[in-house]
VOFIKOL-441014 format. One record per atom (N, C-alpha, C): x, y, z. Coordinates in steps of 0.05 Angstrom, whole numbers, plus 5000, padded with zeros to 4 digits. Each point is the difference from the previous one (the first is absolute). Example, Ala and Ser with C-alpha at 12.3 -4.5 7.8 and 13.67 -1.06 7.14 Angstrom:
// VOFIKOL-441014
526448865156;498250245000;501850245000;499350214986;501650245001;498550225014;
//
This chain:
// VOFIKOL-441014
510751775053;502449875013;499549715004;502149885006;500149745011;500549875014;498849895016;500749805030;499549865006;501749955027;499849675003;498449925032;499749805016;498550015023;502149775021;500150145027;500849955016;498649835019;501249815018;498149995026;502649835019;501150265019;501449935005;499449835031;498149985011;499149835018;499849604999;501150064964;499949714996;503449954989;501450234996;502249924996;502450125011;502049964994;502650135011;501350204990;500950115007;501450364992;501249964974;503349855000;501449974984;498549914973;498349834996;498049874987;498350334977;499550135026;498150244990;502050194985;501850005008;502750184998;500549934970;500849714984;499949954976;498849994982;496749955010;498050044978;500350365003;500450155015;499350204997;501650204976;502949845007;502750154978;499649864981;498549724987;500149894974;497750214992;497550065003;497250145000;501350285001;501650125004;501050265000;502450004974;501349794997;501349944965;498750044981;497549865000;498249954983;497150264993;500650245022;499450284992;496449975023;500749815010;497250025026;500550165020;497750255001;500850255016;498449975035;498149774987;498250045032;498849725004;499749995032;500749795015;497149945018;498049764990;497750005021;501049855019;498850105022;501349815038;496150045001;499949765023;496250105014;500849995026;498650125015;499150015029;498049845008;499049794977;496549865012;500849885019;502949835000;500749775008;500950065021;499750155020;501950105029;499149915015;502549835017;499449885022;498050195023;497449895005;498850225013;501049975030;500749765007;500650045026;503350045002;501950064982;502350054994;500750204980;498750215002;500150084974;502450164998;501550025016;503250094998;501949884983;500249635008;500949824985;499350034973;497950114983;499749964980;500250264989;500450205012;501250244983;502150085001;501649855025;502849984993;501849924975;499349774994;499949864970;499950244982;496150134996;500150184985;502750274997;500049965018;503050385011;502249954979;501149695008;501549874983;500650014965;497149914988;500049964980;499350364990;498050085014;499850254981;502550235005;502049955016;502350224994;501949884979;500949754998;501050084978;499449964975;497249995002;498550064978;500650344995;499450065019;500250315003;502650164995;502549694998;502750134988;500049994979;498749834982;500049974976;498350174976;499050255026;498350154983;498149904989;497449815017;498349824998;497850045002;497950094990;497650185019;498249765010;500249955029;498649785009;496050065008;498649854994;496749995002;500249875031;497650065016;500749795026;496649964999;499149804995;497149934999;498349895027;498150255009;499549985022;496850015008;498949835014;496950105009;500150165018;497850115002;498450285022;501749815028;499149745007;500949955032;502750025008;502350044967;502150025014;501150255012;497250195002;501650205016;499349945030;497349864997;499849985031;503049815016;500749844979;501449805013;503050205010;500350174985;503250164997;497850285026;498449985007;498750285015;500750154994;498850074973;499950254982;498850124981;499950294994;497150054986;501250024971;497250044985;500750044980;501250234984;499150195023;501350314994;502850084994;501449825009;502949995009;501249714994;501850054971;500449794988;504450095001;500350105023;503350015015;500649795002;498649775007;501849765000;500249804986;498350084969;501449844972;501750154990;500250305002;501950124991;502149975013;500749905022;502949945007;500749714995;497949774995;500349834998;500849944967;500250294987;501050004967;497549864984;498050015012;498250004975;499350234985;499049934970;500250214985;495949984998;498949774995;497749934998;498849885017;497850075023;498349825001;496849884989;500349734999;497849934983;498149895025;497050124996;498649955005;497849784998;501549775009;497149694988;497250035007;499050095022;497350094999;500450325005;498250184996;500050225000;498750145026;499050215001;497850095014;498550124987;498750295001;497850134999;500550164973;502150074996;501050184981;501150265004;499150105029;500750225011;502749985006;500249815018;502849895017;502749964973;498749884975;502749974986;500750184993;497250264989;501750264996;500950195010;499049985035;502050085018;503249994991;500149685006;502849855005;501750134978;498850064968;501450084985;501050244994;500050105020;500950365009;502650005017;500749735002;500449925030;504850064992;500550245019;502650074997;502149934989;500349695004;502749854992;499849924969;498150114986;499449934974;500149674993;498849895021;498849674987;498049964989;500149894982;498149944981;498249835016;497050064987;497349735020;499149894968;500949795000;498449814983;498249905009;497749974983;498049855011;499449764972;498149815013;499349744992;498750094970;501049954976;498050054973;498049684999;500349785013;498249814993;497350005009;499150165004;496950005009;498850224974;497149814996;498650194982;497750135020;500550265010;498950255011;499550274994;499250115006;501650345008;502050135011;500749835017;502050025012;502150194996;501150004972;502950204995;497250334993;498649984992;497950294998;500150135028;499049805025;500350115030;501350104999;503249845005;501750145003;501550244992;499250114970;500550254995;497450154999;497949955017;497550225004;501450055027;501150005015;502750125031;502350094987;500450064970;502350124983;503250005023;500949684988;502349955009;501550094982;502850005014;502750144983;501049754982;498950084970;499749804979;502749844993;501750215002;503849854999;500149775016;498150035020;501549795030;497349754994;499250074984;498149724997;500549834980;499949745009;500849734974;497449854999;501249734989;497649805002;501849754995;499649765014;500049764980;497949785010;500449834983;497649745002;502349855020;497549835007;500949695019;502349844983;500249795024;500949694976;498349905018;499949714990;497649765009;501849715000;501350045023;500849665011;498449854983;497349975007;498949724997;498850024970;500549754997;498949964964;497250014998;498950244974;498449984990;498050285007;502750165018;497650125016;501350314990;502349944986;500850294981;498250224989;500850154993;497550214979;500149904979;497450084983;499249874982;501650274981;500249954968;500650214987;498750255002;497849914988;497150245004;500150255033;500649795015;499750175034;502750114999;501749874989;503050174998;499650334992;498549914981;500350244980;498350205004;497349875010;498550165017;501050185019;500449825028;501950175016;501750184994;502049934981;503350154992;499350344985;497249934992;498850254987;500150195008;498749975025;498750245025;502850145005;502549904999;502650055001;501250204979;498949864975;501850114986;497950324993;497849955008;498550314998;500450215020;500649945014;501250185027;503850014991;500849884980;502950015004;501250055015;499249665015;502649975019;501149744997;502150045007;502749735002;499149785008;499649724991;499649755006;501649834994;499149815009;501849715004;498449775008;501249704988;498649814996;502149815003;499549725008;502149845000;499649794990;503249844992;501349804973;500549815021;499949714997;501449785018;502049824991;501750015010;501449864986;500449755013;500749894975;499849624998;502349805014;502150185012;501649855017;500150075026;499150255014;500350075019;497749875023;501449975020;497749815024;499750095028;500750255000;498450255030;498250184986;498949975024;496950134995;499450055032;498450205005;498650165022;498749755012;499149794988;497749835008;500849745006;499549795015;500049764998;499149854974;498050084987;499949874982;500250184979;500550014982;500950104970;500449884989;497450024963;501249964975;500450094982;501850275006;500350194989;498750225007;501850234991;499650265015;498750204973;498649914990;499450264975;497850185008;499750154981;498250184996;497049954983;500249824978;498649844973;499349735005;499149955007;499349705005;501049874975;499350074975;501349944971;503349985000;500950135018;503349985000;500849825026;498149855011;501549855018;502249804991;499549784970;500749805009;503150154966;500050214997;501450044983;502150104996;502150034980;502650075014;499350305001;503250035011;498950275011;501150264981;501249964978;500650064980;497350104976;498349745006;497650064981;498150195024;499849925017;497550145018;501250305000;502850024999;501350374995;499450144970;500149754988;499250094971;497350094998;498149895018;496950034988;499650265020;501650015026;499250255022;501150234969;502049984993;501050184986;498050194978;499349754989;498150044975;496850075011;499850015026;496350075012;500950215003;501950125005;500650345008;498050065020;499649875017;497950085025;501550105021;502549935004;501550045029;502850134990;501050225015;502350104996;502249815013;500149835030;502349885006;498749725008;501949844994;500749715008;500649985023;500049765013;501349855029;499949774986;502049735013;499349774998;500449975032;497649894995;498450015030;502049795027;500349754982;501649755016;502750095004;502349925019;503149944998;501149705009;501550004977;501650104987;500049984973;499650184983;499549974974;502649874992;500349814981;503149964983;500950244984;502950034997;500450234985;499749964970;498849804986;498649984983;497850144987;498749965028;497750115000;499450325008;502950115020;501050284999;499650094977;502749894990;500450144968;498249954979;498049834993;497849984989;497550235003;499750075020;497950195014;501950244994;501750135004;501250214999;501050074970;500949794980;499750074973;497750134982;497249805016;497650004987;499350255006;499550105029;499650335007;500950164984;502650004990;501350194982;500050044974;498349754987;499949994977;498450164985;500850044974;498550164982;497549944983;500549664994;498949894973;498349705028;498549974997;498349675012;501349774976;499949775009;501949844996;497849744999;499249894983;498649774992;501049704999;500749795016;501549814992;498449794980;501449944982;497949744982;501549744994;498849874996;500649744991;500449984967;502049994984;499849964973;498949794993;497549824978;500649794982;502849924988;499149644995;502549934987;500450104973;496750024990;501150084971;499450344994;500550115018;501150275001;502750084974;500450174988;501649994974;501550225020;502549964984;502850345014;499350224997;497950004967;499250324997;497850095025;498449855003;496950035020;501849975029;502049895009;501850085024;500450365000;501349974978;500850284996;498250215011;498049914986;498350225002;498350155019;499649635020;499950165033;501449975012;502350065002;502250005029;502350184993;500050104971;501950234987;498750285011;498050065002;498150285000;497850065019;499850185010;497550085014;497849894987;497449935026;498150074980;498550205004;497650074990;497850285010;498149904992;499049935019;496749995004;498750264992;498349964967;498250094984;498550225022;499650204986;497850135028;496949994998;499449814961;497449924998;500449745014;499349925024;500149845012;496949714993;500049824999;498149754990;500449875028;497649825001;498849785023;501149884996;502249854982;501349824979;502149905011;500750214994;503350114996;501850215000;502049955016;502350234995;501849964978;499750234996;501449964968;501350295000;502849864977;502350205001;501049974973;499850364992;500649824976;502350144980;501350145013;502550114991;501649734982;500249805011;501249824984;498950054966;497349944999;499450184971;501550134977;502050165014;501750194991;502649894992;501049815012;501849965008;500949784976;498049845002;500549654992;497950004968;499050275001;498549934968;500749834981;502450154996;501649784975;501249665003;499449955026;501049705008;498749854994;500749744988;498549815009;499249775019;496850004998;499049995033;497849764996;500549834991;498649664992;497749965024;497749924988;498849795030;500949825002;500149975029;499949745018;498649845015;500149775001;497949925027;497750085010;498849825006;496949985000;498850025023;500250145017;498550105025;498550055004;497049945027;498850185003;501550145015;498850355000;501250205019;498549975032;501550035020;499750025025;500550265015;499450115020;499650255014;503849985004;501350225001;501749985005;502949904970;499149884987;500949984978;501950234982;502349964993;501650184983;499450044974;499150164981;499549934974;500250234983;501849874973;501950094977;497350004979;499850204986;498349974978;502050064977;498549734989;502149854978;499450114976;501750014969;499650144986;496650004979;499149805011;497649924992;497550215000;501450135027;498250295012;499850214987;501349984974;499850284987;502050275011;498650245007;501850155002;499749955043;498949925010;501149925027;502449775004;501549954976;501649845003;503150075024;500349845017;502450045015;498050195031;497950065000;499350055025;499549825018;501050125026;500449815026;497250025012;499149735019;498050025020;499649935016;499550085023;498749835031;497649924992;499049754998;498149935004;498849995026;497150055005;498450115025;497249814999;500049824974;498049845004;500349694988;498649825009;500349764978;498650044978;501049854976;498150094970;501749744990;498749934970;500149814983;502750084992;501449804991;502350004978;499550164972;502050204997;499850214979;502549924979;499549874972;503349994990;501650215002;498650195000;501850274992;502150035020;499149945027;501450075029;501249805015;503150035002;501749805008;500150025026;499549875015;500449925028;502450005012;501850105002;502650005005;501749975032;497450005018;501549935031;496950055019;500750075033;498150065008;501550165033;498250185004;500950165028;500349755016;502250065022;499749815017;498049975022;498949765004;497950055021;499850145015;502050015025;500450125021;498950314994;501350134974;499950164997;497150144981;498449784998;497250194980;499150155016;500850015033;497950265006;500550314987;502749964987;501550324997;498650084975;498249814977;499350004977;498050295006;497849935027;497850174999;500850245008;502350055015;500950245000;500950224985;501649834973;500150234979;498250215000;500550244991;499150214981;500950114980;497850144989;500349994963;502750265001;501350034982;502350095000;502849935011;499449765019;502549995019;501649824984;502750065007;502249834991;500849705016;501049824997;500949695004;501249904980;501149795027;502149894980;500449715005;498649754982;501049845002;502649805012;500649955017;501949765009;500249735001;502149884998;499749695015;501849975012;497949845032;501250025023;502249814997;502650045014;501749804998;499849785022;
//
């Protein structure tokens, strides 16, 4: 699923009320709010706010997260046994930012009103093992990772994936979060950006959905910040649904109509004899045999690089390629455009058999 994040202690109802029905257009089913931030010596004032935003979240058929540490029960004087007053407060999830022992969460997840206990996937521990050596009720357990306000201090790929693992071997439901590039509330005084990837901080949020898409590590999204643009709604909510990953490139000038054709008319499929090289696709083969397919231009090849093998190639003539390394200039192989920057991280994610499809971004 897909969602978006609240904090309504920094903003106003009517405000929450519209991101919430544009985010509910756009097919977003669930809604993060936190509890870190409660006034401790007021802490009425600040869940008032919350009552607000998560009912009619709760009209909209919204399943709201309420992200909370162990002290906020002391602060509300209440145990953990007895989770009656997020269930009337219409939460569907609470997420756990620090945890406890492991006992206590799989207590909690037995626990009547059928709320889900997420707990924190960004720590590399034992942690999720504990908790099912106390064999919690596996339905009512989630997971998602942090975001990281401050720059630089995101997860790295490797610890993403690390972490997200332990998840996906226990199969259970996770979630990870996207930031988006126009929105400016955040939980924190300072924020620069709310992600999950340190690699997706400074990027749109279109590509950072594309690459969550293509790591297949996490079942649901948040974009962590509000107010996303509905740009950036409908961008994130297309990409979720999509079937095929979506490559944007830059054409050369001396790119020819036929070599257009040939990547932005058709899927491609990544070979499942996969090379250090290159991705290579080569159905075109089939297709374009009988054409003629001239060299051009004199390039060296660069990582990232689009490339047409020209009829020079013999019978690989008309196969497509991602290039994946720099190498010397080949006549045989026309250089014909290049991934867009932003977007080479999506290169390493391929796998052999998968389908894509060339675009250019408008």
């Amino acid at each position: 699923m897909l969602g978006i994040a609240l904090y309504p202690d920094k903003t106003n109802l009517k405000d929450d009320q519209d991101y919430l029905l544009k985010a509910k257009k756009y097919g977003y089913q669930r809604v993060f709010m936190s509890m870190l931030q409660i006034d401790k010596d007021d802490p009425k004032k600040s869940i008032r706010r919350l009552k607000e935003s998560i009912a009619f979240a709760n009209e909209l058929n919204m399943e709201v997260t309420l992200d909370i540490h162990p002290m906020v029960f002391q602060y509300l004087k209440m145990k953990e046994d007895d989770l009656s007053y997020f269930s009337q407060l219409g939460v569907k999830t609470i997420r756990l930012d620090s945890g406890y022992d492991g006992k206590v969460e799989a207590m909690m997840t037995h626990n009547p009103y059928h709320i889900n206990i997420e707990v924190n996937m960004s720590n590399e521990t034992n942690y999720l093992d504990l908790i099912h050596s106390y064999h919690p009720y596996r339905q009512a357990l989630t997971g998602s990772h942090n975001f990281y306000p401050q720059r630089y201090t995101g997860l790295s790929l490797e610890a993403f994936k690390r972490c997200s693992q332990k998840f996906i071997k226990y199969h259970i439901s996770s979630a990870a979060f996207l930031t988006s590039q126009h929105a400016s509330v955040s939980p924190w005084p300072i924020s620069e950006g709310l992600c999950t990837l340190e690699m997706h901080r400074d990027l749109p949020i279109d590509v950072q959905a594309r690459h969550m898409k293509m790591l297949g590590m996490v079942d649901d999204w948040f974009i962590g910040n509000a107010y996303a643009s509905d740009e950036e709604l409908k961008a994130v909510s297309e990409i979720y649904q999509s079937q095929i990953d979506i490559l944007h490139i830059k054409l050369f000038e001396d790119v020819t109509k036929l070599e257009k054709e040939m990547l932005l008319k058709y899927h491609q499929i990544y070979r499942g004899d996969a090379s250090e090289y290159v991705i290579r696709s080569s159905k075109n083969r089939e297709r374009y045999y009988k054409q003629d397919l001239p060299a051009h231009g004199k390039s060296n090849i660069h990582r990232g690089d689009i490339l047409i093998l020209n009829e020079d190639y013999g019978q690989y003539k008309a196969e497509v390629q991602i290039s994946l390394m720099d190498r010397p200039y080949d006549p045989r192989i026309n250089v014909v455009g290049h991934i867009l920057e932003e977007e080479m991280i999506l290169i390493d994610c391929l796998k052999p058999f998968q389908s894509f499809q060339f675009q250019i971004k408008e």
